[in-house]
N, C-alpha and C positions, 0 to 999 in steps of 0.2 A: 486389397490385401491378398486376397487367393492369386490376383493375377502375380505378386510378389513372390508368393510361396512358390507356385509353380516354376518359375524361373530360379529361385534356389533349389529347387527341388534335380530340375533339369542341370544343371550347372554343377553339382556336389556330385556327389559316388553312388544316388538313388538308384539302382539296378531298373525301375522302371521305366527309365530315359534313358541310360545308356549313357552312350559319349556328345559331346556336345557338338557343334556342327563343326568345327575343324578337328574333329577328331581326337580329344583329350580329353582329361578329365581335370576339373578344378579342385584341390582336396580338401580346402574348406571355406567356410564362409564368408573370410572377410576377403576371398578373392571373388568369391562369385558375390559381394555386397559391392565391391570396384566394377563389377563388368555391367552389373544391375545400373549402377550409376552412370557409367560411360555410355548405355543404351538410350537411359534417362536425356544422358547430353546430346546428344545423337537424334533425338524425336523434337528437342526441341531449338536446335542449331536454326539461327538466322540464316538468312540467305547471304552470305557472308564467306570469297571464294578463302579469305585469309583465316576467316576462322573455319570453314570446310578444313582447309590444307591442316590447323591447326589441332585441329579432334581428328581428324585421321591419323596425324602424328603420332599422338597420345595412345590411339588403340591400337597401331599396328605395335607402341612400346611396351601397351597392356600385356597383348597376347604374348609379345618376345618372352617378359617375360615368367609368363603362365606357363608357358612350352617349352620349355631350354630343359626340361627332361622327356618330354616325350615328342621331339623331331624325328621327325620320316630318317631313316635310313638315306643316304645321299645317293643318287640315282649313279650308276654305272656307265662304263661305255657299252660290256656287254647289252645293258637293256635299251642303250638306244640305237646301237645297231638292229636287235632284233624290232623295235617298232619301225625303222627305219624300211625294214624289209615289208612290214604290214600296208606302209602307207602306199597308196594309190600311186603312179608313175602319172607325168602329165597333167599334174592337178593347176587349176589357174590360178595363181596368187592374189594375194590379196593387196592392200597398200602399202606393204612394205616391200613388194616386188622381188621376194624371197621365193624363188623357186622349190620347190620338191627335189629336183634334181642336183641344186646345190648342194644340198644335207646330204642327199645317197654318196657325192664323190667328196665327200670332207676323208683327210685325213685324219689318223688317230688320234695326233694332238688337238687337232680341231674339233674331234669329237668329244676329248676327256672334259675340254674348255667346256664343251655345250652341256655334259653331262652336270657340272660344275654350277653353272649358271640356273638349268634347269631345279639343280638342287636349293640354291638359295631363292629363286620362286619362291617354293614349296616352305622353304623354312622364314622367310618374311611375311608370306601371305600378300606377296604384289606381284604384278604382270606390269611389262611396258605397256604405257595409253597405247602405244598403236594397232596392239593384239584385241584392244575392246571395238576396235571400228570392223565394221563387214563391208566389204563392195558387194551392195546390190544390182542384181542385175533382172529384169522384168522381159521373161519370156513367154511371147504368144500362146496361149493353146490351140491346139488343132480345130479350126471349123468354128472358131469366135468370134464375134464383131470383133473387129482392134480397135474399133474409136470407143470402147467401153474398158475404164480401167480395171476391170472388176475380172476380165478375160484374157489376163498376163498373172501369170505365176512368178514371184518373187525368187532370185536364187541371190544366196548369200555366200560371198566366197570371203573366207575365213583368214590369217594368219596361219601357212603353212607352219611354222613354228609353235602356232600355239597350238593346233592338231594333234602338233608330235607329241607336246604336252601331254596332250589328252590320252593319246597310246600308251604312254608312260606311265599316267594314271592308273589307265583302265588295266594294264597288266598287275598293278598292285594290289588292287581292288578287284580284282575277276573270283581268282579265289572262296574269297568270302563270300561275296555278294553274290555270286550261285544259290552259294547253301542257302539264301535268302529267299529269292527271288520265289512265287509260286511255281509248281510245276505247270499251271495251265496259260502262265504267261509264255508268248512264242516272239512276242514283238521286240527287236532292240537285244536279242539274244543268239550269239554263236551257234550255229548249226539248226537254227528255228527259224520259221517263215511262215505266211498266212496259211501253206498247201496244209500245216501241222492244225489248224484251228479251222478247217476245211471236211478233213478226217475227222476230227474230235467230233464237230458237229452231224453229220453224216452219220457217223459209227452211233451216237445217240440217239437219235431218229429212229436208224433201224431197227437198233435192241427195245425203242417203246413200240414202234408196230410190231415187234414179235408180242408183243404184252398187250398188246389193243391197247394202249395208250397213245394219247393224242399228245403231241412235241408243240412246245410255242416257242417263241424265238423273237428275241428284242434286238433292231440292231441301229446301232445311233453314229450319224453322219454328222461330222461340224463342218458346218461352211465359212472356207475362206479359214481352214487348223491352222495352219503355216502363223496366220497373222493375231490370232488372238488367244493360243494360246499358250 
């Protein structure tokens, strides 16, 4: 029962939760007592690829239409020029053999298309299957055995397209997600790098030996991050 409550609790206008994970809000109970249900379906779905396709159905018809008042604004051409400009030149495609350089020299109709398309993404809540697969590629490290798999580095090369996605995302959400974010975070942050959490710790050190105080300092390595977590 708490685990119930909580989930209506998270799911309705409780300012303690916020918005739900796609970004809306549900307004009352007998939508979020449907989404509780569909969850219920969903945990206990057969290994059944017709009933999978079948409860997917049903939830992407939930959300539609949960959402039909609070969709994303449809994504521009301005904005995907400007991501367009962000993205990396020479990037290696992935399995859909979709260059970078393709999208840079698209004309404008071709663009308003992609901005189009991009936008019902975002308002379906699906991606083409091809954008979930990654080409793995397994590069040596320097000075490794190579007959040990454990001494090649994974590289995942992505859908160019779905990248762009992510550009397009990320300018939506930059905004906000700033004013969020800690200030002592520097990692996965615009104009932040370890040199900032280098400094921090440094400048700290200092100012306790001005104090005769002694500095400890905890620092935690995962091996093999890439893959587990």
């Amino acid at each position: 029962m708490r685990f119930l409550t909580s989930i209506l609790l998270y799911l309705t206008n409780d300012t303690r939760y916020g918005h739900n994970y796609y970004g809306m809000r549900i307004g009352n109970l007998t939508q979020a007592f449907e989404w509780y249900q569909f969850l219920i379906q969903v945990a206990k779905a057969p290994h059944d690829k017709k009933f999978e396709r079948k409860v997917r159905m049903q939830g992407r018809t939930l959300l539609q239409q949960m959402s039909d008042k609070s969709l994303p604004h449809p994504f521009t051409e301005e904005e995907i020029s400007a991501a367009l400009q962000k993205t990396k030149p020479a990037t290696a495609p992935s399995y859909d053999n979709i260059h970078v350089e393709f999208l840079k020299n698209l004309c404008p109709k071709a663009r308003t298309w992609l901005s189009k398309f991009f936008s019902r993404i975002m308002a379906t809540h699906s991606i083409p299957k091809i954008w979930r697969k990654a080409k793995v590629i397994a590069i040596e490290k320097p000075g490794k055995d190579p007959s040990l798999a454990t001494n090649y580095r994974p590289i995942s090369l992505l859908s160019v397209c779905y990248k762009l996605l992510e550009h397009l995302a990320l300018q939506r959400i930059s905004p906000t997600v700033e004013g969020l974010i800690s200030p002592d975070q520097a990692g996965f942050r615009k104009g932040r790098s370890t040199c900032d959490q280098v400094v921090a710790l440094t400048t700290y050190i200092e100012n306790g030996f001005q104090q005769n105080l002694k500095t400890g300092a905890v620092f935690l390595d995962l091996t093999a991050a890439y893959d587990t977590v």
